[in-house]
C-alpha positions, -999 to 999 in steps of 0.1 A, spaced: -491 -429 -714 -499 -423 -683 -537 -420 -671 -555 -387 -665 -564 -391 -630 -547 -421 -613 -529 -417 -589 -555 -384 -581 -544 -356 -563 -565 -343 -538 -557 -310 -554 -564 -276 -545 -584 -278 -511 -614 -288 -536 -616 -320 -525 -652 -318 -508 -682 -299 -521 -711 -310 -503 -736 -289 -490 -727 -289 -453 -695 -279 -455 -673 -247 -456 -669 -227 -487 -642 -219 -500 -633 -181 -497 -633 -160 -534 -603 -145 -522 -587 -180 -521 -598 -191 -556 -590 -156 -569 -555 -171 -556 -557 -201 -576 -563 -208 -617 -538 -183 -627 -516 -208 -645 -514 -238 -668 -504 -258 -640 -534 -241 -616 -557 -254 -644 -545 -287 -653 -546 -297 -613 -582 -283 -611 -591 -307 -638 -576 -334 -623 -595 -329 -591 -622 -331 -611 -617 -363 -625 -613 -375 -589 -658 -375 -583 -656 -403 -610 -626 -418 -593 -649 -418 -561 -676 -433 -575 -657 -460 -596 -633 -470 -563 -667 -479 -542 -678 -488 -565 -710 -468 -570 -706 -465 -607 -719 -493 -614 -731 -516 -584 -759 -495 -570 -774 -504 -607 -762 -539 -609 -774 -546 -574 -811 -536 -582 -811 -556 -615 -825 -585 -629 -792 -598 -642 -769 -598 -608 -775 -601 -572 -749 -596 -539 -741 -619 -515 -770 -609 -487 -750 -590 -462 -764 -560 -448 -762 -528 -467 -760 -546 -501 -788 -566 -496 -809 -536 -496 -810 -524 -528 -815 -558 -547 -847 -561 -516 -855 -527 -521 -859 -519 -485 -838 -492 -485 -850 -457 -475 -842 -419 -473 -816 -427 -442 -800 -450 -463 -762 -448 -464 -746 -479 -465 -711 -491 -452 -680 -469 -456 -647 -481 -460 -619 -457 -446 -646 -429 -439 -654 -434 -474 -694 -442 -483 -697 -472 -508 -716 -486 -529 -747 -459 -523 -773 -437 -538 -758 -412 -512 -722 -418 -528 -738 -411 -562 -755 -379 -545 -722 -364 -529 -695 -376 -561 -712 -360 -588 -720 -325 -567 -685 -329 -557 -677 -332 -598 -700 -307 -608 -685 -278 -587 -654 -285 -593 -661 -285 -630 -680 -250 -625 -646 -233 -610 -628 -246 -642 -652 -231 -664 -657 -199 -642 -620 -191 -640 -598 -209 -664 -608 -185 -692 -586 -160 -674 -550 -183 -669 -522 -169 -685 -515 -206 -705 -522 -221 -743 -555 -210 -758 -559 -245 -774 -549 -267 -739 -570 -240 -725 -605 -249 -744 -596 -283 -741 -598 -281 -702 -629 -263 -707 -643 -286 -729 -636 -315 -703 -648 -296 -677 -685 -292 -700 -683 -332 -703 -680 -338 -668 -705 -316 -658 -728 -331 -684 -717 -365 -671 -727 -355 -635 -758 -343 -639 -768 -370 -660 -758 -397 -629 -781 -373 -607 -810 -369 -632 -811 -413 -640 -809 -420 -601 -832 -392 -584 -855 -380 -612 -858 -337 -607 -823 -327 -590 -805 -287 -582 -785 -280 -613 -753 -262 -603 -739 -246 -630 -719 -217 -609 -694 -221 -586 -706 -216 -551 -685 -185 -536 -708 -186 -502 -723 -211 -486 -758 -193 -494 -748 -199 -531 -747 -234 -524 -776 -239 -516 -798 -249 -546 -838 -259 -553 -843 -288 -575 -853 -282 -615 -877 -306 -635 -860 -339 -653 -865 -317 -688 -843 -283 -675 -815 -310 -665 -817 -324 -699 -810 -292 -714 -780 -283 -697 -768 -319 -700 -772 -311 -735 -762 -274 -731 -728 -287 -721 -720 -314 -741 -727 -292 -774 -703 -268 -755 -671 -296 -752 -683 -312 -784 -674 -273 -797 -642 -271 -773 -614 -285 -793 -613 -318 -776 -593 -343 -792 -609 -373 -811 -596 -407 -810 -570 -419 -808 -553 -390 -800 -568 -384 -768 -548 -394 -732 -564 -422 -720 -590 -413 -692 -601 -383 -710 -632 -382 -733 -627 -380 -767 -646 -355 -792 -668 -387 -801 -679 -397 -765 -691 -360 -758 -713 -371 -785 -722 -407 -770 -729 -394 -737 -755 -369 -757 -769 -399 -775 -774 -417 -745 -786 -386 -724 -809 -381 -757 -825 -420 -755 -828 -413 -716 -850 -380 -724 -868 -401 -750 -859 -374 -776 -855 -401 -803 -847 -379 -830 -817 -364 -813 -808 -398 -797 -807 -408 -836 -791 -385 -849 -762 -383 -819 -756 -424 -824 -752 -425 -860 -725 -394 -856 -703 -418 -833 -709 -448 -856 -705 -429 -886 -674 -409 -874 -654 -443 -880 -629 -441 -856 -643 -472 -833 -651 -503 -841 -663 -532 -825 -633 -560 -817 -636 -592 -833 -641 -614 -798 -663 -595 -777 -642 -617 -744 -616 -594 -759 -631 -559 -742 -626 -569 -710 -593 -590 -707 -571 -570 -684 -539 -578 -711 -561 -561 -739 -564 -526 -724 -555 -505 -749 -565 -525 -779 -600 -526 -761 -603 -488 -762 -613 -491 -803 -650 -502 -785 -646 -493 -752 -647 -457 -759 -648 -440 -723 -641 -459 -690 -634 -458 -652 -594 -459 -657 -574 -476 -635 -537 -482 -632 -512 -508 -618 -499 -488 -593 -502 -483 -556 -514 -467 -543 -538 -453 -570 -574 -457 -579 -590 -495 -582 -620 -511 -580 -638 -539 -562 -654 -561 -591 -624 -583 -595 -631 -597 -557 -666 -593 -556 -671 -614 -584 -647 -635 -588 -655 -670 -561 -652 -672 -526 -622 -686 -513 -593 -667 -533 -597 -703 -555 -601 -693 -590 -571 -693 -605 -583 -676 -638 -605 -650 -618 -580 -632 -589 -555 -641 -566 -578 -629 -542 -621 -636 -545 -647 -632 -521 -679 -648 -538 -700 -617 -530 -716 -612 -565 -734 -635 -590 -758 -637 -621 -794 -649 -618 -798 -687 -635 -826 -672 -651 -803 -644 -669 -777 -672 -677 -805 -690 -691 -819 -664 -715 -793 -667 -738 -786 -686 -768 -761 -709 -766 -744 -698 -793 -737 -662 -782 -706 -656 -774 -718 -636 -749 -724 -663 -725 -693 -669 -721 -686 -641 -700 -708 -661 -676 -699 -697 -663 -712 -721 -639 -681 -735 -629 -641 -726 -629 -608 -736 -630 -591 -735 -594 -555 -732 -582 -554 -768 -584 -563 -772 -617 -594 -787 -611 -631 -778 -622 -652 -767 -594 -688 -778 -598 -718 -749 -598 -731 -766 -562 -698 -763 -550 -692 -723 -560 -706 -707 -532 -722 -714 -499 -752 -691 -504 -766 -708 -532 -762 -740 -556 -772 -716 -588 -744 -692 -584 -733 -682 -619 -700 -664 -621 -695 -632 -646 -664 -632 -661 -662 -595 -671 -637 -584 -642 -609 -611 -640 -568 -603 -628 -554 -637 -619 -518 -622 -623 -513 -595 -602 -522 -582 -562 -523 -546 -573 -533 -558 -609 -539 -551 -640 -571 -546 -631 -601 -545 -662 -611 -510 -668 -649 -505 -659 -668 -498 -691 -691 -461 -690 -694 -457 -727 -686 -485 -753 -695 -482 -792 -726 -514 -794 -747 -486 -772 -744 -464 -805 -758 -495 -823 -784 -500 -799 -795 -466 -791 -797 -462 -830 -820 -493 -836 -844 -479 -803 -842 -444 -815 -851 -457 -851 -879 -477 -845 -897 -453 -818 -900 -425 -847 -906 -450 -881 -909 -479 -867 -885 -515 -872 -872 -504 -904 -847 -519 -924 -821 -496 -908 -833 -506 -877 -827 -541 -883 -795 -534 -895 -780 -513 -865 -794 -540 -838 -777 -573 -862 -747 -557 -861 -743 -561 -824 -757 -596 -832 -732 -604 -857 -707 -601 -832 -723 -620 -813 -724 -651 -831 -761 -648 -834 -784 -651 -865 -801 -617 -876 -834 -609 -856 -862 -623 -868 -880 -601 -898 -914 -585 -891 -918 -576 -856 -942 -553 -849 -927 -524 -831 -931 -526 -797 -918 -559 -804 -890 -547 -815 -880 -525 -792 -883 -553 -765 -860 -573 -787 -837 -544 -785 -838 -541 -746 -831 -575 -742 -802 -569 -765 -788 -546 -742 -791 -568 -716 -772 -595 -728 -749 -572 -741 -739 -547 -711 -750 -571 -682 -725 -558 -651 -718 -526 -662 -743 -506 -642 -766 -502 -672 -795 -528 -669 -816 -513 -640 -813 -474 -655 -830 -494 -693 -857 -512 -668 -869 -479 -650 -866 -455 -682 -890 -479 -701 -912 -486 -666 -906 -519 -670 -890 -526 -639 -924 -528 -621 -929 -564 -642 -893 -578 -647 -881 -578 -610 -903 -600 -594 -899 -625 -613 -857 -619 -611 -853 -645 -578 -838 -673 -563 -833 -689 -533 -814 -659 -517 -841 -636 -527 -872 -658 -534 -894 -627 -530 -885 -589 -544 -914 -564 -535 -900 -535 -559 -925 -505 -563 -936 -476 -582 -916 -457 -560 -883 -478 -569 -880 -456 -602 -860 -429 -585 -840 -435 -554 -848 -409 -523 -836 -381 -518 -809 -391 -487 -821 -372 -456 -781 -360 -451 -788 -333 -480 -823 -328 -471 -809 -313 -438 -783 -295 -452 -801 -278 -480 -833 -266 -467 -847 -257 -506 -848 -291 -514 -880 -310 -512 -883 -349 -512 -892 -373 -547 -927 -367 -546 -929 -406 -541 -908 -412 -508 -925 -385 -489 
């Protein structure tokens, strides 16, 4: 079946919503959403922020980059954010006009999404089309919002929410509201698609969340918020609902021949298709090894992106984790090519394995995980101990993950801020490269003490400050949107 939003249309002249630019006239929008058709277009456009993000790919690198698992090659631009000597002018490159791997991507995308989202929900109620297709696109459009504003709230702290389309440009202009009012309309919405008819799994078209991730994404926007109750309470729905499980081989999730089968634990992701043109991503080059030599990696590899020793390091050798990470590979040759001998930049490269296509120049390229089912475990075990402390259901939601693992069950009778840590670090070795790490360091302030002593001899010294939590504000929208004030902390 084919994916919801690759190849993406740029769809209805809604292809841009940023602040500085023209509004779209009513009169032209009273034009549009008057059929099926007009509806399921505007849905797709909306689908395209995420595509934007994922093609740069912000969705995950701005995260990754920052870390204390990964690191980029030091070229200028990337460099930045793993230094953190980026500011409020900070844009990176662009590629084809396009900006990349940036807070300011992050920034434009998901306002972009959001209104978008709001014309669906603003004017789809009134197309002449099925009532049930009709609150489904609804529903969607509630998720994406939710999604959107949840992006905004983890990068840049108090952000506008936009919850009406913007008819004038005077309309689009927007103040910010605290973290806790963008929590509730995050929750707001997802309660609304949760309520919308959407399909659960497996029935759902691929690229399109199912009933059950509206209520991940609320688990998740939950542990963010630290409402553990709610966090609780949303996990244990997904986990409980039973239609996910976690594979057998956890190598399995990301093998690009395993796609579909994956989508039992990878329950929401940054689709991609075959096809060009159509929407891709850059992980397969970035970390695969420099050269184009790997022959198990890509048929084309650039050695821009690598794990810390350190991380590779903290793990167990048993978990079967680790061997998504390797310190030497296979090349076209057939011969093994040495750790020293990976990369120029460093002797302690270690590859991640996560994002391999050695088969294919437009490729069967992985799908990048958003939502997968061992966050429902791990929220559940957080959640759990925060309000009663390392119980035995606790225990038993974090050895679960472990199980799969290959790993032994946590050691009995930590005390509970021990146990949360032992949780964290769960979630590290579990999600590493999926553009969750750095968001689970600055929720939990630990960030402050973790990242300096994340370094090596490309970045032997990382001065990362209080200030680091939130990215700024980029000046671009300051300019254009004269109610918006700074983060308090980059003024």
């Amino acid at each position: 079946m084919k994916k919801i939003f690759l190849p993406l249309l740029a769809a209805i002249g809604l292809t841009s919503c940023e602040l500085d630019e023209t509004i779209y006239s009513s009169i032209y929008t009273e034009a549009f959403y008057k059929t099926a058709a007009d509806a399921e277009k505007a849905l797709v456009a909306a689908y395209g922020s995420l595509g934007d993000l994922g093609n740069g790919p912000a969705l995950t690198l701005v995260a990754d980059m920052s870390d204390d698992q990964t690191y980029p090659r030091s070229v200028v631009g990337r460099s930045t954010l793993t230094l953190f000597t980026y500011d409020v002018n900070y844009t990176n490159q662009k590629s084809n006009g396009r900006l990349m791997e940036s807070p300011q991507q992050i920034w434009q995308s998901s306002y972009s999404g959001i209104e978008k989202a709001n014309w669906i929900i603003a004017k789809v109620p009134e197309a002449s089309m099925d009532e049930t297709r009709k609150k489904q696109i609804i529903g969607e459009a509630h998720f994406l919002r939710a999604f959107y504003h949840w992006l905004l709230v983890k990068n840049f702290g108090d952000v506008p929410i936009k919850t009406t389309p913007s008819y004038t440009e005077a309309e689009a202009i927007t103040a910010k509201s605290p973290k806790a009012e963008v929590f509730r309309q995050i929750y707001a919405d997802l309660e609304q698609a949760e309520a919308a008819g959407l399909l659960s799994y497996p029935a759902v078209e691929k690229g399109r969340p199912a009933k059950e991730v509206a209520t991940a994404l609320y688990a998740k926007a939950a542990l963010y918020n630290e409402d553990w109750a709610k966090a609780l309470e949303k996990a244990q729905a997904v986990i409980n609902s039973g239609k996910y499980r976690l594979m057998p081989d956890v190598r399995d999730v990301y093998r690009y021949d395993k796609e579909d089968e994956a989508r039992i634990e990878n329950m929401w992701a940054y689709e991609v298709d075959p096809v060009s043109p159509g929407r891709s991503h850059q992980l397969v080059g970035l970390f695969g090894p420099s050269g184009s030599a790997g022959a198990e990696y890509a048929r084309t590899s650039y050695g821009s992106m690598f794990a810390y020793q350190s991380f590779f390091n903290s793990f167990d050798p048993t978990d079967k984790r680790r061997t998504l990470l390797d310190t030497n590979y296979l090349n076209k040759s057939g011969k093994i090519v040495a750790q020293k001998d990976i990369t120029p930049i460093t002797t302690k490269g270690v590859l991640v394995k996560k994002y391999q296509d050695p088969v294919s120049t437009i490729g069967f390229i992985p799908n990048v995980p958003i939502l997968r089912l061992p966050d429902m475990y791990l929220i559940a075990a957080e959640a759990e101990a925060r309000l009663n402390g390392p119980t035995a259901a606790a225990y038993g939601f974090v050895n679960t993950v472990r199980k799969r693992a290959g790993l032994a069950d946590l050691k009995t009778g930590l005390l509970k801020d021990a146990f949360v840590d032992a949780v964290l670090q769960e979630r590290a070795w579990e999600f590493f490269a999926e553009g969750d790490r750095w968001y689970d360091l600055t929720r939990t302030g630990k960030f402050l003490t973790v990242i300096p002593n994340a370094v090596n001899d490309v970045y032997p010294v990382r001065n990362v400050q209080p200030k680091n939590r939130y990215f700024p504000i980029p000046q671009d929208e300051l300019n254009a949107n004269l109610k918006l004030e700074q983060n308090p902390d980059w003024k």
